[in-house]
C-alpha positions as semicolon CSV with decimal commas, in nm:
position;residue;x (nm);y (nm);z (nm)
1;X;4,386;-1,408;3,116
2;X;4,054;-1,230;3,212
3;X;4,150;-0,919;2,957
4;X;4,250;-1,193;2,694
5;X;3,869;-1,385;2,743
6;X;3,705;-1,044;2,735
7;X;3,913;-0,910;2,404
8;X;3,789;-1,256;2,226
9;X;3,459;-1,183;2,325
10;X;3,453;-0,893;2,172
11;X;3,619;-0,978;1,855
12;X;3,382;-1,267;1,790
13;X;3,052;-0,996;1,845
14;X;3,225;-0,777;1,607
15;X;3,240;-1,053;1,371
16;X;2,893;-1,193;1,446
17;X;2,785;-0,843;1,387
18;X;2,964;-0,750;1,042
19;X;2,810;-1,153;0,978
20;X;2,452;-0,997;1,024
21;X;2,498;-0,692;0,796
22;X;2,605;-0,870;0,542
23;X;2,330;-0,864;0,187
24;X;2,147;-1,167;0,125
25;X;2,326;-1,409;-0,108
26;X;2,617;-1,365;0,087
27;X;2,603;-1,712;0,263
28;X;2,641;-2,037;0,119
29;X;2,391;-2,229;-0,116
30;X;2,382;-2,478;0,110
31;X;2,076;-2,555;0,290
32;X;1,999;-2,689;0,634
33;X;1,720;-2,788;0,882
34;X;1,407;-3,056;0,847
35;X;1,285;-3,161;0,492
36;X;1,001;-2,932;0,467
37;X;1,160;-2,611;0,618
38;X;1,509;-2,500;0,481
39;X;1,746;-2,234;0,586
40;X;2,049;-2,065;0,445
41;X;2,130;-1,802;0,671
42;X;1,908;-1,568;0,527
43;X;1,578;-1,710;0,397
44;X;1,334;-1,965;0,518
45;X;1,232;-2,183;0,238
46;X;0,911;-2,455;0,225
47;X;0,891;-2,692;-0,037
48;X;0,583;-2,656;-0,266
49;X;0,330;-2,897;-0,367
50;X;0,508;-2,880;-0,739
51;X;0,834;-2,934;-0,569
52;X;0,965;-2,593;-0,605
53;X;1,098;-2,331;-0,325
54;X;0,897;-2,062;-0,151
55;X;1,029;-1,799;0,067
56;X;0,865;-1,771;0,400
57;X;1,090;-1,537;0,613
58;X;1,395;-1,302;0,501
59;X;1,650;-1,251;0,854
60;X;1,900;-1,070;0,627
61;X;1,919;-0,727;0,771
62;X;2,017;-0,559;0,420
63;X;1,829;-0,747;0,153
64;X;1,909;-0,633;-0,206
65;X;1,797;-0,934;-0,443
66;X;1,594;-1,279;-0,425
67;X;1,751;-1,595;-0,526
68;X;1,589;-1,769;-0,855
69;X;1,727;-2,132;-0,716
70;X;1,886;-2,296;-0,373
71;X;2,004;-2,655;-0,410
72;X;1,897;-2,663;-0,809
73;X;1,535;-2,591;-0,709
74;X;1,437;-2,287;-0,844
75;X;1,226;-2,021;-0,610
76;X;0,882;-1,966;-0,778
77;X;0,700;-1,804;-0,465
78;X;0,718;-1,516;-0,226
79;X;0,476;-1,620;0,050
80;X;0,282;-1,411;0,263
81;X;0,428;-1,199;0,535
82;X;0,788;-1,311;0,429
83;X;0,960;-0,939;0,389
84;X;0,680;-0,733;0,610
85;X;0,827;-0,463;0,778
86;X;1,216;-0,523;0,680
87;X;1,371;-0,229;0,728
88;X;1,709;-0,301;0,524
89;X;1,524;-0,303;0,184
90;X;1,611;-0,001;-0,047
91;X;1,598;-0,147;-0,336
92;X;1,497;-0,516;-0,487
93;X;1,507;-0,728;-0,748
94;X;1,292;-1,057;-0,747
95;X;1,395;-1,318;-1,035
96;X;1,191;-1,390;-1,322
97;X;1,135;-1,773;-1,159
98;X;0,884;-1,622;-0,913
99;X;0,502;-1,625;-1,039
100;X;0,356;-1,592;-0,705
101;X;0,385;-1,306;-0,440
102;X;0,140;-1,342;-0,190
103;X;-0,068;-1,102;0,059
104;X;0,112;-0,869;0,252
105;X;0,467;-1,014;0,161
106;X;0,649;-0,656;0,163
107;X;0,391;-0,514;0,406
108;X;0,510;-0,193;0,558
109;X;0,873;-0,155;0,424
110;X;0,973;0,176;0,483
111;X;1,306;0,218;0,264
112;X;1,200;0,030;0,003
113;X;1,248;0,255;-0,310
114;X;1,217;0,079;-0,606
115;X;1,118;-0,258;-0,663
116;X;1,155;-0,498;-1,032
117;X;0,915;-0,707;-1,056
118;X;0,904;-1,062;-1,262
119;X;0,840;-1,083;-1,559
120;X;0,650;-1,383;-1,537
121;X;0,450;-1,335;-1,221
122;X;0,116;-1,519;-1,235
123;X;-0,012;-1,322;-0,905
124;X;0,027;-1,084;-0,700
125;X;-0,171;-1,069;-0,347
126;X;-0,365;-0,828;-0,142
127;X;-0,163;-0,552;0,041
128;X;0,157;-0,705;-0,121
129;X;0,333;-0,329;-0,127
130;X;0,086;-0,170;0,153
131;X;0,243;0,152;0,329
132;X;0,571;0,092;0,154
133;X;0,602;0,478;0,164
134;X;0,895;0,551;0,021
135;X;0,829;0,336;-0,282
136;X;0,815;0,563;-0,584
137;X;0,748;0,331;-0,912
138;X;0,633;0,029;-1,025
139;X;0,598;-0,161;-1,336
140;X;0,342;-0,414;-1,377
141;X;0,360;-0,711;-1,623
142;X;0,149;-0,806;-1,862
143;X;0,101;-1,148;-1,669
144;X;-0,086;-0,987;-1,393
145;X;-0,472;-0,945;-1,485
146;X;-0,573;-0,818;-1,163
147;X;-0,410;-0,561;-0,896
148;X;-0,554;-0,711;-0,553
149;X;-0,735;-0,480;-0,294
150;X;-0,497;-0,254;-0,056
151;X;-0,213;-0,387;-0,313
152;X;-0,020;-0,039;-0,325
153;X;-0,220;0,154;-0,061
154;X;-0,006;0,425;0,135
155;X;0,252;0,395;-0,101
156;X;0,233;0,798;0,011
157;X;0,554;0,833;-0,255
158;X;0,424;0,637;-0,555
159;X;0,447;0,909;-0,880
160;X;0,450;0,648;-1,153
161;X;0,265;0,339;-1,241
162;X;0,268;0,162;-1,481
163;X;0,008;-0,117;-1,578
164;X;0,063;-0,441;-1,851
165;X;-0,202;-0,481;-2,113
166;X;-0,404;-0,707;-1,978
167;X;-0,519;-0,583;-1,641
168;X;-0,903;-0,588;-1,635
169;X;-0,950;-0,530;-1,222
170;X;-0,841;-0,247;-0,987
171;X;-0,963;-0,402;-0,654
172;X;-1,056;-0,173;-0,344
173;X;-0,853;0,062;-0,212
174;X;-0,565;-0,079;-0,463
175;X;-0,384;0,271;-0,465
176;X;-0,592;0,466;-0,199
177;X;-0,387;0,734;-0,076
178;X;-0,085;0,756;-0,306
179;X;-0,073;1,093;-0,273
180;X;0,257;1,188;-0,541
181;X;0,001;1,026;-0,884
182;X;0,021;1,337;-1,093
183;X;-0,107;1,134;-1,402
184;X;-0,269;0,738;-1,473
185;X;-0,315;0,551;-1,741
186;X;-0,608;0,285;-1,776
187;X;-0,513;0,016;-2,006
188;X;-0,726;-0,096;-2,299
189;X;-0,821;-0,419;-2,053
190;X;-0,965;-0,217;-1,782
191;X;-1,297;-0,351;-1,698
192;X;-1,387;-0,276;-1,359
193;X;-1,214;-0,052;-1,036
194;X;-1,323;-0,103;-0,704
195;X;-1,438;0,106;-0,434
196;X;-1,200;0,375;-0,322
197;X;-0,900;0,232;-0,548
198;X;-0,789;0,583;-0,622
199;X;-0,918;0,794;-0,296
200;X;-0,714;1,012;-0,168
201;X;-0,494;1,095;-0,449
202;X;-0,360;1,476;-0,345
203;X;-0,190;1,514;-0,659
204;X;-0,438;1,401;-0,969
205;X;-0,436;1,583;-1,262
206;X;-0,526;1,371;-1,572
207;X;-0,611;1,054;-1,594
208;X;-0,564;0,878;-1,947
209;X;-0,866;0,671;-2,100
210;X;-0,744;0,701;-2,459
211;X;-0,710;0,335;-2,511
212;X;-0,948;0,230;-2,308
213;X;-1,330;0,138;-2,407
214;X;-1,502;0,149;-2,099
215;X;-1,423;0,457;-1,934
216;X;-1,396;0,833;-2,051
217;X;-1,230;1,169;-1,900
218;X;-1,461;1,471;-1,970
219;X;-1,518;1,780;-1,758
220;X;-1,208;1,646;-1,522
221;X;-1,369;1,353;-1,413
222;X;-1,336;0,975;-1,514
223;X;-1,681;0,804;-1,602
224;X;-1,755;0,487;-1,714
225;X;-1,864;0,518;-2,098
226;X;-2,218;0,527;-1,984
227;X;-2,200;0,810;-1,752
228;X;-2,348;0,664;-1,485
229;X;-2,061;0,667;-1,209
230;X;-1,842;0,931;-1,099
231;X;-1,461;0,734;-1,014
232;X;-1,212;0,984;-0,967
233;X;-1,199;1,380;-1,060
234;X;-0,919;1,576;-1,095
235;X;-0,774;1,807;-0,781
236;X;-0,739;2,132;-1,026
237;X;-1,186;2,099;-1,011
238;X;-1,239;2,396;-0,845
239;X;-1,551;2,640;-0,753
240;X;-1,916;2,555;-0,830
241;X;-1,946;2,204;-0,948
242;X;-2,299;2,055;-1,085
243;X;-2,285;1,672;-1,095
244;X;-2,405;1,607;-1,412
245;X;-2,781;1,478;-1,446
246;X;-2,813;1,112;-1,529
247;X;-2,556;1,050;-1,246
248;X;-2,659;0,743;-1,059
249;X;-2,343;0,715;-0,792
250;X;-2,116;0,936;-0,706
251;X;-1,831;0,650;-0,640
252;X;-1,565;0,637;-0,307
253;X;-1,347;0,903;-0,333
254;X;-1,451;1,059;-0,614
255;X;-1,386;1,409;-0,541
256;X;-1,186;1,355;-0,220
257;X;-0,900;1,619;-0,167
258;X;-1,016;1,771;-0,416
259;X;-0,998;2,096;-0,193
260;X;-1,053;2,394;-0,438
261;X;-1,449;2,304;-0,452
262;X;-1,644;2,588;-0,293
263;X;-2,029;2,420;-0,386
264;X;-2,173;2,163;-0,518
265;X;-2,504;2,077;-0,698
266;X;-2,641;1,721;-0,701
267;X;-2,880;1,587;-0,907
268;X;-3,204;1,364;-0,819
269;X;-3,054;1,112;-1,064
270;X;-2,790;1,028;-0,777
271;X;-2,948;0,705;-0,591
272;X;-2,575;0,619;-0,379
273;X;-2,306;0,851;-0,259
274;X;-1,975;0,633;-0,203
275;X;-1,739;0,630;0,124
276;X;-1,540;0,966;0,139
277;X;-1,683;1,107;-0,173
278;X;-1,649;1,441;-0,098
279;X;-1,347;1,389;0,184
280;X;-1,136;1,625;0,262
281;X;-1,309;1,949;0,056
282;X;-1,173;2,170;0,263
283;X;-1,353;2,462;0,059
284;X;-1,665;2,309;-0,004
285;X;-1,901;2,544;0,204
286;X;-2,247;2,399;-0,016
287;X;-2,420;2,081;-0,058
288;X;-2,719;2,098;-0,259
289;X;-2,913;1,769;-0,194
290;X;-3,228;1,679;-0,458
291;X;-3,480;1,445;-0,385
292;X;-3,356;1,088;-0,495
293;X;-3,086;0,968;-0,273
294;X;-3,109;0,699;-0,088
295;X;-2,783;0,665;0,089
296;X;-2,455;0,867;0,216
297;X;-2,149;0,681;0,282
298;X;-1,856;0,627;0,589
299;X;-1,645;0,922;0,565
300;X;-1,828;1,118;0,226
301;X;-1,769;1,443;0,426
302;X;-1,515;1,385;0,651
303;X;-1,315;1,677;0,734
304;X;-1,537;1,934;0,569
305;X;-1,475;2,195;0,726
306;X;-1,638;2,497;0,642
307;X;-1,987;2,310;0,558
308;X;-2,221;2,589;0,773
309;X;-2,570;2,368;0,702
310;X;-2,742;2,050;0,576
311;X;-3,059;1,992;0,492
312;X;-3,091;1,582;0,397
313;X;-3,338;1,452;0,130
314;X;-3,641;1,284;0,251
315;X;-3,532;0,973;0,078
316;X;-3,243;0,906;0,264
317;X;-3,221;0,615;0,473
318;X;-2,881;0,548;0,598
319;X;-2,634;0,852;0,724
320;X;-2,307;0,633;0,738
321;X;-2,035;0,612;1,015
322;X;-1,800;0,974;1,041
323;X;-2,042;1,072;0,693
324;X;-1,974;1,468;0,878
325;X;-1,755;1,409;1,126
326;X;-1,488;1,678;1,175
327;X;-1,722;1,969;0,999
328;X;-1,625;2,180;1,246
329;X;-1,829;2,489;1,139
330;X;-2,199;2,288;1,070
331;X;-2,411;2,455;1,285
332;X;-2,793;2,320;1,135
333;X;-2,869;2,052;0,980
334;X;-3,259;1,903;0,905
335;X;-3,316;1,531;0,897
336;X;-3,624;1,427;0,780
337;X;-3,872;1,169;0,905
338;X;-3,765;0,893;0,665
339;X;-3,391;0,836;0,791
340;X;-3,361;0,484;0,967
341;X;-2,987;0,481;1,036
342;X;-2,721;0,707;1,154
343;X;-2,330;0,555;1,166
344;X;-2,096;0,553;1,451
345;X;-1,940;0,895;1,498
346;X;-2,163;1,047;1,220
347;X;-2,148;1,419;1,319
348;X;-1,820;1,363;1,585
349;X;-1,670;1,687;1,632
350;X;-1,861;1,928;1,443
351;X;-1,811;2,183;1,717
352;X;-2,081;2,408;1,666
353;X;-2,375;2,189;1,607
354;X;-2,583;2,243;1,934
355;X;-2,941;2,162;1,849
356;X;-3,029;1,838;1,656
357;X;-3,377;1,663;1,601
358;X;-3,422;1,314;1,578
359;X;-3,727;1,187;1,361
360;X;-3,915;0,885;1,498
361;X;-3,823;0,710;1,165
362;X;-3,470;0,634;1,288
363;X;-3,393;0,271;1,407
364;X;-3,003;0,304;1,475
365;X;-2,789;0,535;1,599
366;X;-2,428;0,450;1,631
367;X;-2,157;0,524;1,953
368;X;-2,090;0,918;2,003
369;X;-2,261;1,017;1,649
370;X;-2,405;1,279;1,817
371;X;-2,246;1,536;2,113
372;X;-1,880;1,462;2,114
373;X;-1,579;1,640;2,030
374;X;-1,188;1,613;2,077
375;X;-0,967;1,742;2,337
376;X;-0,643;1,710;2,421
377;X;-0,656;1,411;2,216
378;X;-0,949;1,270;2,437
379;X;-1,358;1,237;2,364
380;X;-1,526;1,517;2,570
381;X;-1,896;1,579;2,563
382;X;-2,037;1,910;2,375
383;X;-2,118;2,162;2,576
384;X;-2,501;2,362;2,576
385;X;-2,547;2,041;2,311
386;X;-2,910;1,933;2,339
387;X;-3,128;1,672;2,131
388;X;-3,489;1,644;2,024
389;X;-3,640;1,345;2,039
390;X;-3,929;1,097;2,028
391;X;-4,043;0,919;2,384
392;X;-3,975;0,537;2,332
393;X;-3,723;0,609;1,971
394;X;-3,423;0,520;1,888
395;X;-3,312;0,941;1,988
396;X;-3,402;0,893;2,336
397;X;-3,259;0,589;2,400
398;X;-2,910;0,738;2,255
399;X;-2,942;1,046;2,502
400;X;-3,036;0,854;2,777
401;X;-2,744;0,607;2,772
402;X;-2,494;0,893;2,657
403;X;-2,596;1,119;2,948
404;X;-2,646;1,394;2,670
405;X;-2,923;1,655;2,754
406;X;-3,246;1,614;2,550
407;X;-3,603;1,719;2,506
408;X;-3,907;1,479;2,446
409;X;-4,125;1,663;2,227
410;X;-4,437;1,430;2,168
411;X;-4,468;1,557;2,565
412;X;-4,643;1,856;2,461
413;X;-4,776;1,706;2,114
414;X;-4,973;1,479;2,329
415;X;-5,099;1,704;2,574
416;X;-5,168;1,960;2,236
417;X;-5,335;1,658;2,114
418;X;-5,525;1,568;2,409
419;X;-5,681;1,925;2,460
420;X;-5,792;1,917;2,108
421;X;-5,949;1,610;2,115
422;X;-6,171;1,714;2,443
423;X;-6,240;2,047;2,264
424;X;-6,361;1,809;1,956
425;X;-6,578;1,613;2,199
426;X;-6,731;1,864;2,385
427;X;-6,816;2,065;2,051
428;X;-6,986;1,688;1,957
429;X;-7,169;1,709;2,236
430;X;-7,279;2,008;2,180
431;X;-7,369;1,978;1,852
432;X;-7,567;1,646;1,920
433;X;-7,723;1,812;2,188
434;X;-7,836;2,138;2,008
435;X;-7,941;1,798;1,705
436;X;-8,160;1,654;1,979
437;X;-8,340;1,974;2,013
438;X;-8,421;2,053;1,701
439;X;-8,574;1,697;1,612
440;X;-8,747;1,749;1,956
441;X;-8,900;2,052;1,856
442;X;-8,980;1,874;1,486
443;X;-9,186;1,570;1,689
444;X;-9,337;1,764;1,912
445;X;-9,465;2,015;1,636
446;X;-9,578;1,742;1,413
447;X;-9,742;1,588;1,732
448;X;-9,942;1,890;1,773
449;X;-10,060;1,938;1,445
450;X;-10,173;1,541;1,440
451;X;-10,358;1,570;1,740
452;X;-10,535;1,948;1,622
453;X;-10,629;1,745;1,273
454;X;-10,753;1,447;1,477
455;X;-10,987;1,691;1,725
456;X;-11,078;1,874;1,425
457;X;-11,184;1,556;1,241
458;X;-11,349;1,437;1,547
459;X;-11,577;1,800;1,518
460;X;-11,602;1,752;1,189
461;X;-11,753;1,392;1,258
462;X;-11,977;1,513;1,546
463;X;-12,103;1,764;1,328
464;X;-12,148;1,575;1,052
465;X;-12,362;1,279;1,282
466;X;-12,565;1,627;1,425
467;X;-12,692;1,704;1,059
468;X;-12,781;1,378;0,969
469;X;-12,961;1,362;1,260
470;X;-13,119;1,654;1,221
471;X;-13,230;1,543;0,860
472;X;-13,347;1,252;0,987
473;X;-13,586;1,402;1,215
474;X;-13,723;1,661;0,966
475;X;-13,780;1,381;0,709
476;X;-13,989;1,155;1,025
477;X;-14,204;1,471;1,102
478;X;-14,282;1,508;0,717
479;X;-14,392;1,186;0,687
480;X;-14,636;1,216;1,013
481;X;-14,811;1,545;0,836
482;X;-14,861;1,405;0,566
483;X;-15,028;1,104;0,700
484;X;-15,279;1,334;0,928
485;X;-15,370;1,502;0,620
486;X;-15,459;1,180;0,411
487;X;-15,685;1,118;0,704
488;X;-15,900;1,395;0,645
């Protein structure tokens, strides 16, 4: 009886088993559970406010096409989430009653291959396809005006796209990192592409603006007509590279991977450089800065690696989170006083930058931008690494509370300072002294010769009263001889 029990157990797992592998579609129409949430065995369904289906959860294990109806209601949304990470999906087609797939609805589907969508669909939401890497096409409809941020990201397989007519925004990061694009084309509606939306691309070689307005291709690199902004350039750019003057930003990921660059020149035109511009050069041994920029972004050098020196523009303000980190062989770099911020992780691992010199100018200074390196997969402090900084700055404070070694050099400044300024006084003093002298000499000069022409006047005076004196008495006896002889 006991071997009977067990042998029905086991038939009825089998069976509950071969139940589960079974596609979707497979079960009945019918659907059960409360009024607002429906299932059929292999969806989850919520009615709409328009009284129409949308999928909120797939449990089928293989999943090879979406219903258009259950119950005579037809399915007209995808919601968010409701395929993420199902493994069973190769490849799927979704019925032309959908208009709506929402964010992250196939999120991380590793198998899934090739996808149809609707012809009708309306929208289609952030990180809808993100890291589906085995994905290697898609065709968008012309329904679709705008492809979300993060839509396709990490689609590491994607060779072919395929865009309607009427798409007039690439959000963010839209395709960052689909590494297999050989070729794009930018449709005549093209208006506007967001930071990063084609970063990363391994594989670029020509990107297609003949029927669009607002952007061109020239010298391997996409522009917008204006030439302006730098958006994507093409991997085969290789050696010497001068942005081209009138440049105002070199965009995110405009020349990342783009690992045949050996130097580059840029302009004082260029006010912004984007997030990972230069990512990933892993040539690029020159970076000739001008006068002019005012900003680097997260990541613009990342993984550099054979950068040797830097020497950053006086107008920069803000160094950006990992902006070097991983430039293993920078061993100098100047920043000027001007700089106010410096990112998290800024210079992290460049392995052979030992002496760095923090001007007082700098405000910020992120976690482990400075000193750190990686090994065996841990953070480990530089050794011999040693900073220069400003008592009371934003340098010494980052030393102090990272325990990294560091030199205050407005010590000796100050005591330089000091020494001059007694050497100034005392030469004052001297001066005034040797001043004080001189005018004593002038008074007591002029004295003298005042009181010389007062004792000479006073001569002068005596004599002068002795003559008239004189006179007087030779006119008195004159007039007494000539009275004695009137008498006789």
């Amino acid at each position: 009886m006991k071997k009977m029990m067990n042998k029905l157990a086991a038939i009825l797992a089998a069976g509950a088993a071969a139940l589960c592998c079974l596609p979707a579609g497979a079960f009945a129409d019918e659907l059960t559970g409360a009024e607002d949430t429906l299932y059929d065995g292999s969806f989850y369904y919520e009615l709409t406010p328009e009284k129409t289906y949308k999928i909120t959860k797939c449990t089928a294990i293989i999943v090879e096409e979406v219903p258009s109806v259950r119950n005579g209601t037809a399915i007209t949304c995808i919601g968010e989430g409701a395929f993420a990470e199902c493994t069973g999906i190769g490849s799927l087609t979704i019925p032309d009653s959908v208009t709506t797939i929402e964010k992250n609805a196939f999120y991380g589907c590793p198998a899934l291959k090739k996808v149809t969508l609707p012809r009708k669909l309306k929208s289609l939401g952030d990180h809808a396809f993100f890291s589906c890497s085995a994905l290697e096409s898609i065709d968008i409809p012309d329904t679709i005006t705008e492809i979300q941020p993060y839509t396709f990201a990490l689609c590491d397989n994607l060779r072919e796209v395929k865009m309607g007519g009427n798409v007039t925004d690439i959000g963010e990061y839209a395709f960052y990192q689909c590494g297999r694009i050989e070729s794009f084309k930018l449709p005549s509606s093209l208006l506007n592409i967001g930071d990063n939306a084609m970063g990363c691309w391994y594989s670029i070689k020509n990107i297609d603006t003949s029927e669009n307005g607002s952007y061109i291709y020239e010298d391997n690199m996409l522009m917008d007509k204006d030439k302006k902004r730098i958006y994507r350039a093409s991997v085969e750019t290789e050696g010497e590279i001068n942005i081209p003057s009138g440049t105002a930003e070199i965009c995110s990921g405009a020349f990342s991977t783009c690992a045949k660059i050996t130097s580059v020149h840029i302009p004082s035109s260029v006010l912004t450089m984007g997030d990972e511009a230069f990512r990933q050069c892993s040539d690029l041994k020159n970076v000739d800065f001008s006068e002019g920029l005012r900003s680097i972004g997260m990541g613009a050098f990342l993984f550099d690696q054979n950068i040797l020196s830097l020497s950053i523009p006086t107008t920069v303000r803000t160094i950006d989170e990992l902006a070097f980190a991983y430039c293993m062989k920078l061993n100098k770099i100047i920043l000027p006083e001007g700089v106010e911020s410096i990112g998290k992780e800024a210079f992290f691992v460049c392995d052979e930058l030992k002496q760095v010199s923090i001007p007082k100018s700098v405000k910020t200074i992120g976690e482990n931008a400075f000193g750190y390196t990686v090994e065996n997969s841990e953070r480990q402090k530089l050794e011999d690494f040693n900073m220069s900084v400003f008592s009371g700055s934003a340098g010494e404070k980052y030393s102090k509370s990272e325990k990294i070694s560091h030199t205050v050099t407005d010590v000796n400044i100050k005591r330089v300072a000091f020494i001059a300024i007694m050497i100034g006084l005392i030469a004052a003093a001297l001066v005034f002294a040797l001043t004080l002298m001189k005018r004593s000499r002038k008074t007591a000069t002029a004295g003298a010769r005042k009181a010389a022409k007062k004792a000479k006047e006073l001569e002068e005076e005596k004599k002068y009263k002795k003559i008239m004196s004189d006179d007087e008495a030779d006119t008195d006896d004159d007039d007494g001889n000539n009275s004695e002889n009137g008498e006789e």
